[in-house]
N, C-alpha and C positions, 0 to 999 in steps of 0.2 A: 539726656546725656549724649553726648558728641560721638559718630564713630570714629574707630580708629584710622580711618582714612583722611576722616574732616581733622582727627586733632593733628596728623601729617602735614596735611596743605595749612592748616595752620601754623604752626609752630616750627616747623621744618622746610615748610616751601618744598614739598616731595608730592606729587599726583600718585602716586605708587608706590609698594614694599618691596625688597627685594627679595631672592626666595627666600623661604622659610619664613621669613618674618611675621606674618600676619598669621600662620599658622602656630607660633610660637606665643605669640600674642592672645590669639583664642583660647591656647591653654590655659596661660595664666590667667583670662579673665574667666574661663572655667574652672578655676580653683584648683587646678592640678599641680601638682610635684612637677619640674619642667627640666627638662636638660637641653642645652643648645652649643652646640660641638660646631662651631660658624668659623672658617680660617680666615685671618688677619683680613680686616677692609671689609669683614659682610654685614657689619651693620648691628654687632653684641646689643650698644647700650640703647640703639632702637627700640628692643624689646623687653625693656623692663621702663622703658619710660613711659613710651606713648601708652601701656596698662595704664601706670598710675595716675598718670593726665585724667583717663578716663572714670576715674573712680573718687569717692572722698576716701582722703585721709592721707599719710606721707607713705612713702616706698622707702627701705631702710636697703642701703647699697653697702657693701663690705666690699672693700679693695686695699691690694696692699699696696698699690702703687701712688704715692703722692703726689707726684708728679699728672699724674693719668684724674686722679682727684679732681685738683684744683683746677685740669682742663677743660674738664664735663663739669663744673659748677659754673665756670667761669662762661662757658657755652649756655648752658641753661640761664643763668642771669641775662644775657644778652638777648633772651629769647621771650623776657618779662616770665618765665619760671621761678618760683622763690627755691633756691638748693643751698645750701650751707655744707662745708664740711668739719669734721674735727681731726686735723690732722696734729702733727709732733708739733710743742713746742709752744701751743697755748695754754696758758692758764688755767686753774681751775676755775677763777671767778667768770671767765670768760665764757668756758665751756658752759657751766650752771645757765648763762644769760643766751646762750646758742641753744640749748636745751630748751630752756622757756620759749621762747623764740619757735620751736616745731614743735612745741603743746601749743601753744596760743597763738601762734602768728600765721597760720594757713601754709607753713610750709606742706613743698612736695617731695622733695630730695632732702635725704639726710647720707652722708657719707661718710664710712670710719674705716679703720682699718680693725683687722680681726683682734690683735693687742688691748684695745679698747675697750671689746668683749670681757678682757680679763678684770678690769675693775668693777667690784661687786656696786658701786655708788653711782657709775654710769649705767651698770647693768637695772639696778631699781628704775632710774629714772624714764629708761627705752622702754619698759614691761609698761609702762602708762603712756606709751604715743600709741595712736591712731594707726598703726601699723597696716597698711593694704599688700603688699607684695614684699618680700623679703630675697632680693636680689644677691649673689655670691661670685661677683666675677672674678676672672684667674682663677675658676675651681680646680683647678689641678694642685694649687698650693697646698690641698687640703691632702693629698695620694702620699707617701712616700716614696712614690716608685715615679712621681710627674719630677718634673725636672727643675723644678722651684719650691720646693717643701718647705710650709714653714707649719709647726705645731700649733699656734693659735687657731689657726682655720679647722683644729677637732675641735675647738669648742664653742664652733658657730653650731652644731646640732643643739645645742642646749638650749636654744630660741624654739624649740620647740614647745617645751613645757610653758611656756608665754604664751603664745600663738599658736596654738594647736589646728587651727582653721585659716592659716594665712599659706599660699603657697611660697616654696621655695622655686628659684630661679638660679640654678647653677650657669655660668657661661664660661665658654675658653675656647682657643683659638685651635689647641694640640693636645690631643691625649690619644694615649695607645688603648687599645681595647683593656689594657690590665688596669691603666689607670682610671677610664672611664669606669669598671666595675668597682674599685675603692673611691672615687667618689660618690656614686649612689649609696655604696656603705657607711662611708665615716659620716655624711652629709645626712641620712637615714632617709632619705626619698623614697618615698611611697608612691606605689605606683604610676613609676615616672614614665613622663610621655619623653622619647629622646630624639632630639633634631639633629639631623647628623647631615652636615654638606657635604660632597664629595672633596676632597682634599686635593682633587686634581684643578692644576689651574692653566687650563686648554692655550691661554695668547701667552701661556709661558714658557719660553726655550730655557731648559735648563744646562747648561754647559760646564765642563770638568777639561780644561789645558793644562798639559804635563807644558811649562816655562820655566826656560832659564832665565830672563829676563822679566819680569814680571810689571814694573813700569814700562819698559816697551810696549808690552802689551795692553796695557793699560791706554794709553798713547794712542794706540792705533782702534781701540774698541772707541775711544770717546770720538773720536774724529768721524769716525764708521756712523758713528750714532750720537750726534751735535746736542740728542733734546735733554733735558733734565734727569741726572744718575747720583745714585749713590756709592760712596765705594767704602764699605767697612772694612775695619781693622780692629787688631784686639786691644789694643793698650794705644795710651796717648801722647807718647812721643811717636810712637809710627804714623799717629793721626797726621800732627804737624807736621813730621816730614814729608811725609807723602802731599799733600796738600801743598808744602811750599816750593815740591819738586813737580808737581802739574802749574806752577805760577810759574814756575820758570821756564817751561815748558810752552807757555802762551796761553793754557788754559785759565777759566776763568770759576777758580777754587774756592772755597771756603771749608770749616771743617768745624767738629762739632764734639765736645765731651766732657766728661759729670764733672772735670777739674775747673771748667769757665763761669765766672761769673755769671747769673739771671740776665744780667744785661747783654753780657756778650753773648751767651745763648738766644738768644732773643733776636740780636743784631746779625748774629752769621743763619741764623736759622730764615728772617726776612729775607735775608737776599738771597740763597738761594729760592722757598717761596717764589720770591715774583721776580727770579728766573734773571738775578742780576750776576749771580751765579748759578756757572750749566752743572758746577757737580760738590758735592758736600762730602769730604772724610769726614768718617766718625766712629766709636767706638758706639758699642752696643746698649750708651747710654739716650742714644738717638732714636728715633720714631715711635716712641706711646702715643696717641692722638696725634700725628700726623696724618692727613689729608690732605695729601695732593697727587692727585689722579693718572698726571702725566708722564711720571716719572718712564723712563723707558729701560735704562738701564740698572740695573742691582749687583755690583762686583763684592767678592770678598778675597781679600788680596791675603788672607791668613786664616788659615782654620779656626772653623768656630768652635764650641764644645760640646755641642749637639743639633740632631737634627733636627729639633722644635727650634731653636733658636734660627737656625739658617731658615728654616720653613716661615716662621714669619719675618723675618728680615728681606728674604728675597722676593718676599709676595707683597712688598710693598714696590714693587715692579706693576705695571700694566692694569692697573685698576678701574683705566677707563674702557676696558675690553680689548684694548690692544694692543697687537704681539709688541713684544716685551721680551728681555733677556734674563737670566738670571747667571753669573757668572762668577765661579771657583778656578783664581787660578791657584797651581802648585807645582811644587816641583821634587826633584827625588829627592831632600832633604827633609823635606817639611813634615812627612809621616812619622819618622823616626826621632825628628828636633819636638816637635810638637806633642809628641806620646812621653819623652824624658823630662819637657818643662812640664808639662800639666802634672803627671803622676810627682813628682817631686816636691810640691809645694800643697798637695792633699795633706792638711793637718792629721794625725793619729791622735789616739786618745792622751798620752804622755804630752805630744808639743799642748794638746790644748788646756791640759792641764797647767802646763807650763805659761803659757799665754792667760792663762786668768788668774791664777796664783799672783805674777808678776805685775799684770793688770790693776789687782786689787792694792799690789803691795805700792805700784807708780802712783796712787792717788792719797797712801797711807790710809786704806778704810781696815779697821780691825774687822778679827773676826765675830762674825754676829749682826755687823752692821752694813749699812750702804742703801739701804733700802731708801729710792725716790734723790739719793744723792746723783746729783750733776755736775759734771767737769768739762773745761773746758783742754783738748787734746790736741796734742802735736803728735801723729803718725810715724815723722821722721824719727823725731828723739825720741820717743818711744822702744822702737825696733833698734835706734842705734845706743840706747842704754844698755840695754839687754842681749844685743848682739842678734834679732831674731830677722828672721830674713823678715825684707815688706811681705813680697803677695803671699808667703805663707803667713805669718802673723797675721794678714788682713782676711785670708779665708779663714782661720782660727775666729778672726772677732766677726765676722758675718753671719757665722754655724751662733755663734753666743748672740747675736741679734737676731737670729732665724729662729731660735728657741725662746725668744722673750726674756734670755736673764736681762743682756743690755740693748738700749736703745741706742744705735750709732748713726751717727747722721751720714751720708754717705760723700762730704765732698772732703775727697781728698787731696788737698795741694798746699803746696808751702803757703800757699796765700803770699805768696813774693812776685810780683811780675817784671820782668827785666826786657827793658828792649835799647839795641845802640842805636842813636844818633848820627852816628858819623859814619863817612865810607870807613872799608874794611884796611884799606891804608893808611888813615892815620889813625886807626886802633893800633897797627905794626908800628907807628913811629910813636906814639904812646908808650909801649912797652918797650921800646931802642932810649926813650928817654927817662922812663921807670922801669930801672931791672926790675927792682921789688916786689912789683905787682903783675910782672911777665906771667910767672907760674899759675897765680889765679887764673888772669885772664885767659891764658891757654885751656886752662880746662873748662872754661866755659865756651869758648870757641867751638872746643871740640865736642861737647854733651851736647849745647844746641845750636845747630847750621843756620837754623832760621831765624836768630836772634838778634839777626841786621833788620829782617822786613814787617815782623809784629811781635808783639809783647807776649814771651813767653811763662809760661807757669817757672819759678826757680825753686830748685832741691838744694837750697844751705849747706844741709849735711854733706850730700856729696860731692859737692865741690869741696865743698873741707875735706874732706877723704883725698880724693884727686888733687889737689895741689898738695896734698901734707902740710895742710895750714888748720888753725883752729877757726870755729865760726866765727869766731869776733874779731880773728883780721878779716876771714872775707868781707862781714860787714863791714868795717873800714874802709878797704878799697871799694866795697858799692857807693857809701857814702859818698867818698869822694868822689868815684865817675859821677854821681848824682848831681855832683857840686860843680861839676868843672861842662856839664851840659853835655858830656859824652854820654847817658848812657838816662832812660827815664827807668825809675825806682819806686816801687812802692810793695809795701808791707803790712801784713797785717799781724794780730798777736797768734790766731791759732785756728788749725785747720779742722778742726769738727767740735762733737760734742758728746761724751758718752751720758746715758743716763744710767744708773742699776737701778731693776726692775724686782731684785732682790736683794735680801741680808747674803751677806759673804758666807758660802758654808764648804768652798773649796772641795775636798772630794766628794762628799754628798753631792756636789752641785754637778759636776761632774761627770761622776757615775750613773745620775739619775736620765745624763741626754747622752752616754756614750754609744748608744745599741743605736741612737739616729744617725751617728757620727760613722757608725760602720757600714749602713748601711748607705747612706748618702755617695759618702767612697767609693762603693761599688758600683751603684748606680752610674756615678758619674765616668770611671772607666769602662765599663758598658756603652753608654754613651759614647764615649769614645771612641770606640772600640767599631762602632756603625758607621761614624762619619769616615774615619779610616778605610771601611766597607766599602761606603759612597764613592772616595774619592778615587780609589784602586781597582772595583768592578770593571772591568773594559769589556761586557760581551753582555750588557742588558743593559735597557732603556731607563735613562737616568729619572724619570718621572715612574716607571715601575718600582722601581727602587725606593723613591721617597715614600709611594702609597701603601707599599709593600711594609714598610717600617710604620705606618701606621694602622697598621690591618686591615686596609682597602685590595678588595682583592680587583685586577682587569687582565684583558684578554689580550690586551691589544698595544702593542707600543706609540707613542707620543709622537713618533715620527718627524720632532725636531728638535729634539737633545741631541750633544754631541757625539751620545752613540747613535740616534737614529740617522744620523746625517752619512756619518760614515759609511752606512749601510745603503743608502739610497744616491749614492753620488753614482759618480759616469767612471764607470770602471778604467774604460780607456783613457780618462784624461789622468786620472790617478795613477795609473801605472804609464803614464808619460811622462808628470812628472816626479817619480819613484827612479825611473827610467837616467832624468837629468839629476837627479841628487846622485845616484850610483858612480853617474861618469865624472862628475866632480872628485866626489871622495877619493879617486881613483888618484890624484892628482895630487889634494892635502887634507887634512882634519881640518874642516870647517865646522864654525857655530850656524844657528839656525838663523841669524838675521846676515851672517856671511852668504849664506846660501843663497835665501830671500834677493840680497841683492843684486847677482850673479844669477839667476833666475828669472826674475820681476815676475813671479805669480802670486795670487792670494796668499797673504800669509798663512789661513787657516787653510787652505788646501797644502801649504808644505807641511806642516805641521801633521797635518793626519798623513800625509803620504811618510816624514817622519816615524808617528806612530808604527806605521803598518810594517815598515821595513825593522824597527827596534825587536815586533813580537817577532816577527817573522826569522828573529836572528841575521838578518844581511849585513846590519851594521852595529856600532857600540856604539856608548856616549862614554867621553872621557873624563877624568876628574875634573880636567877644568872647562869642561862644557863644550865640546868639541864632540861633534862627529866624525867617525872614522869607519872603512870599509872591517867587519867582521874576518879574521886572515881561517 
């Protein structure tokens, strides 16, 4: 048998493990219960794989991420590894022949997601594989209290009674010490050995800028720092925007999100890769299986919804050991905009009720039935039959996909792509020559800015809404710009796909997953509630903060967050220029890049001199972003 170093240099091209690994590794080939608490980029799937290399028989991996699937199989094929997985959307005869296939075919990898577990006819056929190592990555999905709950992952324990002598392999990148303890619970781990990395990541400056300007800002970081950055956002028109306002900009942009076609995923994802683009928006549909090491800079230009999420987003910063930034901007609006959108589109148990009621009644399934029925769904016309907002109606059907009633596929877009052809002047004489179609095109003008320089995702509904037109005029005028070469058009019939995974049993169905519904809610304004924490602390070290939140306890501050910076600067030159911002304001309310100009010093040394004089009361900030002398 090969050691685990030889099947490394083999199949991985690695002389060496990084930490923990080989020690993670040891357990599982010691037949132990194993937990591996490794943050983003330490090498998870290293340590259920190179075991099962080492051993006869297949390693059965649970994950709920598809995406994350089909990129560790598609790795391991490349590697002359046999791995299959079963994800949505295949067959059953197919599965039956993928089944066969790791009884009889010397597979090593098999990959499902936890749902999977629920069919008693997949469950018979897995109790007769060659089972060696029973891997659980994302174990936190299995916690209530982790920050991606989904109920299939309690009934990965039941592989127990099967394999009573196979160890379990939990791995995750974030868990609180509360969550770490219900996983050893719901998961039933015996005597488990637990690998815990420190959560601090030393080449990484965490920073928190109070901005008014937040592209400015942005502008001057990428320039500061030329090499390969990310800069997330929460939804995907801020993607596009942002992305085509760094194009215009002279930056060399691309941008990334769950509503893009596999190709164009694909296509903006290469170029940045190999660095043909320096910086990639995207929403937080972006980085599972991303490896690339150089990244230097990590911005989030809008709050995230917790701090596992920003924890591994930003740690995809500095992975080749070197310093690296991680960067939150905000400003005084965003705590209080961001606490009233998020808490307002939390479904309660009545919308969700409402939301599957209606769900059941949009596909006509009676009661009793639906069971293994599949449709195909429009998102838009959905919400806009029933008058239900999108993001809440879609957090309503995600909580019903996160409990296994329905299967939802997650890409949500008109499947309409719209891009003009022509300059933006004779679109205006277009519309001087078609009053008709003025109105439409007005409000597509104005929904998407970027609809001159690439092919934008289109919302139908809502441009019918905003022009006060029905859909099938705006079709019309698409058509025809299609037809006249102004404008490339293309469509598809429908933008996901729900499955029921159950008979329709409406308040039964209901009732039976409302107490995860409430508690999820909580959780999540908890959640909330931290980052808010994060972003507002001004008098401790922004890296105390985060390890603090994961129950790491240290002694010692980071000494390059934007609080420790503050702290270790040159007194005298901060209060020189504290000194020149005072004698200005004396003069007129300036903004912070009026100042800047009228200055010429480091913007971040005005900005914290800024800061210092806002605590300290000398000056105000006005409604419209002006500073002024305190009277």
């Amino acid at each position: 048998m090969l050691q685990a170093e030889e099947i490394l240099l083999k199949y991985w091209k690695h002389d060496s493990f990084r930490p923990l690994q080989k020690e993670i590794i040891d357990s599982v080939l010691d037949g132990q219960d194993t937990f591996a608490l490794l943050p983003t980029g330490g090498g998870k799937s290293i340590c259920f794989q190179v075991p099962a290399m080492m051993q006869e028989g297949i390693c059965l991996v649970i994950s709920p991420l598809i995406a994350l699937m089909k990129d560790q199989v598609a790795n391991l094929q490349k590697r002359d590894i046999k791995a299959i997985a079963l994800t949505g959307g295949i067959h059953t005869e197919e599965i039956i022949d993928l089944l066969d296939n790791c009884q009889y075919g010397n597979y090593k990898f098999l990959y499902l997601s936890p749902e999977r577990l629920q069919s008693d006819w997949i469950l018979e056929r897995i109790k007769n594989l060659p089972i060696n190592l029973i891997a659980i990555d994302e174990a936190h999905c299995v916690s209530q209290w982790g920050h991606d709950f989904r109920p299939a992952y309690l009934k990965i324990s039941g592989l127990r009674k099967f394999f009573p002598k196979i160890p379990f392999l939990a791995l995750t990148a974030t868990a609180t010490p509360r969550v770490i303890e219900d996983i050893k619970t719901e998961l039933e781990l015996k005597d488990t050995k637990l690998f815990q990395q420190s959560f601090a990541r030393e080449n990484i400056a965490y920073m928190v800028f109070e901005v008014e300007d937040k592209l400015y800002r942005v502008e001057q970081i990428l320039k500061k720092n030329p090499q390969p950055s990310i800069i997330y956002v929460r939804n995907r028109k801020s993607c596009l925007n942002m992305s085509t306002q760094l194009q215009s900009l002279g930056f060399r942009a691309t941008y990334y999100h769950g509503g893009l076609s596999a190709k164009e995923k694909d296509k903006n994802m290469q170029m940045w890769m190999s660095e043909q683009a320096q910086v990639i928006v995207a929403t937080n549909a972006f980085g599972m299986g991303i490896d690339k090491d150089n990244v230097k800079t990590v911005i989030h230009t809008q709050l995230p919804e917790n701090i596992e999420n920003y924890y591994q987003e930003s740690g995809r910063a500095g992975r080749n050991g070197g310093k690296s930034f991680a960067v939150l901007l905000t400003n005084a609006s965003d705590g209080g905009q961001t606490e009233q959108q998020f808490l307002s589109v939390l479904p309660d148990k009545k919308f969700l009720k409402s939301v599957y009621n209606k769900l059941c009644n949009y596909f006509q399934i009676a009661y009793g039935e639906g069971l293994d029925d599949s449709f195909s769904f429009k998102m838009n016309h959905f919400c806009q039959k029933y008058e239900f907002s999108t993001l809440k109606a879609y957090n309503a059907l995600q909580f019903l996909n996160q409990q296994g009633i329905i299967t939802m596929s997650q890409e949500f877009s008109e499947k309409i792509t719209v891009q003009f052809l022509i300059e933006s002047k004779e679109v205006i004489r277009y519309m001087s020559l078609n009053p008709n179609d003025e109105e439409i095109l007005l409000a597509i003008l104005r929904t998407y800015p970027g609809i001159y320089e690439m092919k934008v995702p289109f919302n139908l509904p809502l441009i019918a809404k905003k022009s006060h037109r029905s859909e099938a005029q705006v079709n019309v005028v698409l058509e025809k710009l299609k037809e006249k070469e102004i404008i490339e058009y293309k469509s598809k019939n429908n933008d996901a796909t729900i499955l029921f995974n159950e008979v329709r049993e409406d308040d039964l169905t209901i009732n039976r997953v409302s107490k995860y519904l409430e508690k999820q809610n909580q959780l999540k304004k908890e959640q909330l509630m931290s980052v808010l924490h994060y972003i507002k602390e001004n008098k401790t070290c922004k890296n105390r903060l985060i390890l603090d939140y994961f129950g790491e306890e240290t002694n010692s501050n980071c000494g390059v967050c934007s609080y420790c910076i503050t702290q270790k600067g040159k007194i005298t030159e901060a209060d020189s220029i504290a000194d020149k911002i005072l004698a200005l304001l004396k003069t007129a309310a300036l903004t912070s890049r009026e100042i800047q100009s009228q200055i010429k010093m480091d913007t971040k040394d005005i900005i914290l001199a800024l800061q210092e004089l806002l605590e300290n009361n000398y000056i105000i900030i006005q409604p419209n972003n002006k500073y002024t002398l305190k009277l």
